[in-house]
C-alpha positions in Angstrom: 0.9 -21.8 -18.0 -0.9 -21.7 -21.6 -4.3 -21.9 -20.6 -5.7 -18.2 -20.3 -6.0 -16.6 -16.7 -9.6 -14.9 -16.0 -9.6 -11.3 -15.1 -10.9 -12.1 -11.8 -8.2 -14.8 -11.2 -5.6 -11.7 -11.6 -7.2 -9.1 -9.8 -7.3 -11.8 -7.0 -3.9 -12.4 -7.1 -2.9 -8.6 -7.5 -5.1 -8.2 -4.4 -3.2 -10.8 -2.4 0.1 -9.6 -3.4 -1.1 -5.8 -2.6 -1.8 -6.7 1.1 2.0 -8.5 1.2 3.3 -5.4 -0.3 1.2 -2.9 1.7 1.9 -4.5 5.4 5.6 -4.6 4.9 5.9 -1.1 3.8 3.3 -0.1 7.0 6.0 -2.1 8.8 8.8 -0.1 7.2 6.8 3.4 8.1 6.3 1.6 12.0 9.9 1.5 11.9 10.6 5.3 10.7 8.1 5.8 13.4 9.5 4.3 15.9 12.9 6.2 15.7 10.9 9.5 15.5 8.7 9.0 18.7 10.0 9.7 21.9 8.1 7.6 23.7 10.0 4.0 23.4 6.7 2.2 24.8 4.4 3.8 22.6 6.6 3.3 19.7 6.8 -0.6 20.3 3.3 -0.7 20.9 2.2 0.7 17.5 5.3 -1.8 16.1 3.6 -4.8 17.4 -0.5 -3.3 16.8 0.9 -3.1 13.0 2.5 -6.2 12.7 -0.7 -8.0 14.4 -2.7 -6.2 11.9 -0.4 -6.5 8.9 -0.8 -10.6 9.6 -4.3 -10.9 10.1 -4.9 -9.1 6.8 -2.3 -11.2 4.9 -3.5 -14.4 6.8 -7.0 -13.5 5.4 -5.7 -12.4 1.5 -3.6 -15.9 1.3 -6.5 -18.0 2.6 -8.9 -16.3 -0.3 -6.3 -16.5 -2.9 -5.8 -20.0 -2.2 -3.3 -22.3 -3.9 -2.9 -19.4 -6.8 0.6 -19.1 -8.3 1.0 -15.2 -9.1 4.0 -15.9 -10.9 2.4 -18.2 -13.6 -0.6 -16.2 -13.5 1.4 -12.9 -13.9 3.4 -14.3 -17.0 0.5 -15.2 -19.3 0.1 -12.7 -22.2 -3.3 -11.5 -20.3 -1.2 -11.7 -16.8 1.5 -9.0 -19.0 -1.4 -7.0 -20.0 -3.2 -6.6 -16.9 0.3 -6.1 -14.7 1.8 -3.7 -16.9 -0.6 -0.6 -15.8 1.0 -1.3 -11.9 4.5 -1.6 -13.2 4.4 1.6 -14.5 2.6 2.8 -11.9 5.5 1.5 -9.6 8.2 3.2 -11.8 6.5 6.4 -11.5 6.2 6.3 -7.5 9.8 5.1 -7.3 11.1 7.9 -9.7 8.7 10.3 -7.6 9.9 9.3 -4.4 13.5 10.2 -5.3 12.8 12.9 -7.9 10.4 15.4 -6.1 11.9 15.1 -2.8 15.4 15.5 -3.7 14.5 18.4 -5.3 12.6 20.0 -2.2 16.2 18.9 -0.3 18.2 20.6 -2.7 16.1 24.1 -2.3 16.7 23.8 1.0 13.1 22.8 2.4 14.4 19.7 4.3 11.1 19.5 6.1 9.5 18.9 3.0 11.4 15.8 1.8 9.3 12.8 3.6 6.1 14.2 3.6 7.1 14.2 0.1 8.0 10.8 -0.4 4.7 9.9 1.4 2.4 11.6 -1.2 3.9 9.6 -4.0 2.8 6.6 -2.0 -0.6 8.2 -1.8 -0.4 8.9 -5.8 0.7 5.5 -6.3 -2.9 4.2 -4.4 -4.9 6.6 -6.1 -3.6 4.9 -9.2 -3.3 1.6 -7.6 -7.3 1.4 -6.8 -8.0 0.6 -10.7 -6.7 -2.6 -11.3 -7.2 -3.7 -7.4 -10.8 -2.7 -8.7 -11.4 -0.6 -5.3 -12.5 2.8 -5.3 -11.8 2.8 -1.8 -8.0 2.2 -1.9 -8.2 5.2 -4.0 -9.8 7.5 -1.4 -7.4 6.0 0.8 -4.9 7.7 -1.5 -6.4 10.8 -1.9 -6.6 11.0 2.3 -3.2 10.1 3.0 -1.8 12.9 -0.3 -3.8 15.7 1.3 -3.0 14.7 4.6 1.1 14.4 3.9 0.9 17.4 1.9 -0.8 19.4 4.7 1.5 18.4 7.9 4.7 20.0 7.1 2.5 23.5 7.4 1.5 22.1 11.2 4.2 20.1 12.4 8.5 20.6 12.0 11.1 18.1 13.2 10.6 14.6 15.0 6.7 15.6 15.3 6.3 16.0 11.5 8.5 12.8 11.3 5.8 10.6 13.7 2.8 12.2 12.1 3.8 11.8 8.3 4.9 8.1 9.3 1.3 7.7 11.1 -0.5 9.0 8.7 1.5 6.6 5.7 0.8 3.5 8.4 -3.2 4.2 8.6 -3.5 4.8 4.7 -1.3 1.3 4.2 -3.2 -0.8 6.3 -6.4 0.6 5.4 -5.3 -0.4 2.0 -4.1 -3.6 3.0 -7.3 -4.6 4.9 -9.7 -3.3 1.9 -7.8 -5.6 -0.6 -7.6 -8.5 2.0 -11.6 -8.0 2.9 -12.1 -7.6 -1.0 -10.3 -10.9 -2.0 -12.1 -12.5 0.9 -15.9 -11.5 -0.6 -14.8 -12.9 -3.7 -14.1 -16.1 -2.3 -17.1 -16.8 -0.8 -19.0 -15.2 -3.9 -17.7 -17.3 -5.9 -18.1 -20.5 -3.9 -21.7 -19.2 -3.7 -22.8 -19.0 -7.0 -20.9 -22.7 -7.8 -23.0 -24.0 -4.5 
C-alpha cells in the first residue's frame, strides 16, 4: 500500500484488532477461572456469558471496520509510526508480566504472583487508551490495577485466584466493548457527514 493511511483509518483498525485481542485474553482469564471456581456450573456459565459477549463485541468491531486490511494499513510509514507506541507498550507488559511477578515468587509471596500479572494488563490499558483514543479504556485500567493490587490483602488461595481472574474478565470486556461501541460511532459518523 503507498497511498497514505488517515489517522482515523488506523485508530479504526487498532480498535478492531483491540477487541480481537481483548476477548481472547478475557477468554484465557474465563479459563484460569474456571479451574479456580468450585462451582463447575457457575464456572461454565461465566465461560459461555464471555464468549457470547466477546462475539458480539468482535461481530460489531469487524462490521465497523469493514473490508480494512490492518496488515497493509499497519505497514505504511504512518501505520509504523502510529503502531510503534503499542508495540512498546506490549513489550513492557510482557516483560512486566514475567519480571515483577517472578520476582514476588522468588521472595516467597506466591500469592502475589497473578494479581501481579493482572496489573500489568491493567498498566498496559492505562497506556493502551491513547492511541485507541478512549479515555475510558484507561479508567478501565486504572480500576482493574487498584483492584488486582488490592485482593491479595482480602482474598488467599483459589478465592484470590477467581476474584483476580474476574476482575481481569470485567476490565477486558469492558475494554473490548468500549473499543467495539467506539469503532461503531465512527462508522456511522462518518457515513453521516458523507450522506
Amino acid at each position: 500500500m503507498n497511498l497514505p493511511v488517515a489517522h482515523s483509518t488506523l485508530v479504526q483498525l487498532l480498535r478492531r484488532n483491540a477487541v480481537v485481542i481483548q476477548v481472547v485474553f478475557a477468554l484465557l482469564w474465563s479459563l484460569r477461572f474456571v479451574s479456580a471456581a468450585g462451582a463447575p456450573v457457575v464456572a461454565v456459565g461465566v465461560l459461555i456469558a464471555v464468549a457470547i459477549a466477546g462475539a458480539l463485541a468482535i461481530r460489531i468491531a469487524t462490521r465497523a471496520a469493514g473490508g480494512m486490511r490492518a496488515r497493509d494499513a499497519f505497514r505504511t510509514p504512518e501505520g509504523r509510526r502510529f503502531m510503534r507506541p503499542v508495540t512498546w507498550l506490549t513489550v513492557a507488559q510482557i516483560a512486566g508480566s514475567i519480571v515483577v511477578p517472578g520476582i514476588a515468587g522468588a521472595m516467597g509471596h506466591d500469592e502475589w504472583v497473578m494479581p501481579l500479572v493482572a496489573t500489568t494488563i491493567g498498566l498496559f490499558l492505562i497506556g493502551f487508551g491513547r492511541p485507541l483514543q478512549l479515555r475510558t479504556v484507561s479508567r478501565i485500567g486504572a480500576a482493574a490495577t487498584l483492584a488486582t493490587l488490592a485482593l491479595p490483602l482480602v482474598a488467599m488461595g483459589p478465592a484470590l485466584i477467581a476474584l483476580t481472574a474476574t476482575s481481569m474478565i470485567a476490565a477486558l470486556l469492558a475494554s473490548a466493548w468500549c473499543c467495539a461501541v467506539a469503532a461503531r460511532l465512527h462508522t456511522a459518523f462518518t457515513l453521516g457527514q458523507r450522506g
